[in-house]
Steps between C-alpha positions, in 0.01 A plus 500: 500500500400547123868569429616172644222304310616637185818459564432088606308504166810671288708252575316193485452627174846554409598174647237327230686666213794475586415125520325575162821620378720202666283226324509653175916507522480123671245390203725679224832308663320192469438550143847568403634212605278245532693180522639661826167599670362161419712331666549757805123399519571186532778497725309713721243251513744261641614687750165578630380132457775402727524791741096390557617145549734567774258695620270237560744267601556716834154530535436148464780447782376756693157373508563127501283439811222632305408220268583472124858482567555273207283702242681827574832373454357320181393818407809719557716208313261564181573853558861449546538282205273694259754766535842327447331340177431838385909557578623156363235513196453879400410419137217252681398738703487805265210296273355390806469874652436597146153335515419609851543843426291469240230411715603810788495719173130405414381525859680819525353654204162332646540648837605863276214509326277440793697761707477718148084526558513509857682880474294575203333822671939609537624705183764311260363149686564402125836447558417200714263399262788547190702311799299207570427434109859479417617270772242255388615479146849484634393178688303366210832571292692267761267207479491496105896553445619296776757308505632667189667830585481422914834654607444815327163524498457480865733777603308736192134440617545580842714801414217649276227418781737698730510802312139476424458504877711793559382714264161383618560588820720892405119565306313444817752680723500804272126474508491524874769764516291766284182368700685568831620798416164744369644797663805480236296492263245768596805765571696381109113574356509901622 
């Protein structure tokens, strides 16, 4: 039984740094070419927008009987158009998402710094903390250099909060890999 726990433990570990590791590559990508990842971002945007949309449309057809009709297929017609002005108007849309990620970037780094003293007791919880602190400058760097610099800057600030994630999250994994694993460490110390 102890086996099988440790095991379960292993390689939910492994899995965290190995998606560590994967977020540090994605974040370093992102940085190389950032022209590209900026407006990935915001194609991807679109596509969700109006995959939501349709969504709601057969929702709103579905549940028609149900009262609201109108508002829902209001609703999923915002969501529909939203996203084909992201696709018709990327350059529009990359200063518009340029500002709201500014704003998920300092609610992020609001929510990582809050997160950051909650695992306090946890060693190397300072790597949320280092986390949390960066994110919000990169949001605060967003609000005073927009629109200047949009289509690059986008696709840069979200791949440096990536790879401050993953290598936030590769600290804590190791961290919970030598504190899983005090048997390793007792037999290395004789």
């Amino acid at each position: 039984m102890t086996t099988n726990v440790s095991r379960d433990i292993n390689k939910n570990v492994n899995g965290a740094l190995i998606t560590g590791v994967l977020l540090s590559i994605v974040g370093v990508i992102a940085i190389a070419v950032p022209n590209i990842s900026t407006i990935f971002a915001e194609t991807w945007i679109a596509v969700i927008l109006i995959f939501a949309g349709f969504t709601k449309l057969v929702y709103a057809t579905q549940t028609r009987d149900r009262g609201g009709f109108l508002w829902k297929i209001l609703l999923s017609a915002l969501y529909i158009a939203t996203g084909i002005m992201l696709f018709v108007y990327p350059y529009t849309g990359v200063l518009t998402l340029t500002l709201l990620l500014g704003s998920f970037l300092l609610t992020e780094g609001t929510f990582e710094l809050i997160l950051a003293f909650q695992l306090r007791p946890q060693d190397n919880w300072t790597w949320i903390l280092a986390d949390g602190i960066i994110t919000l400058v990169l949001g605060a760097m967003i609000w005073f250099q927009w629109p200047f610099n949009a289509p690059w800057l986008l696709g840069t600030l979200v791949g440096v909060s990536i790879i401050f994630t993953g290598i936030s999250r590769v600290m804590l994994a190791l961290n919970a890999r030598s504190t899983s694993n005090p048997t390793n460490e007792a037999t290395n110390a004789t």
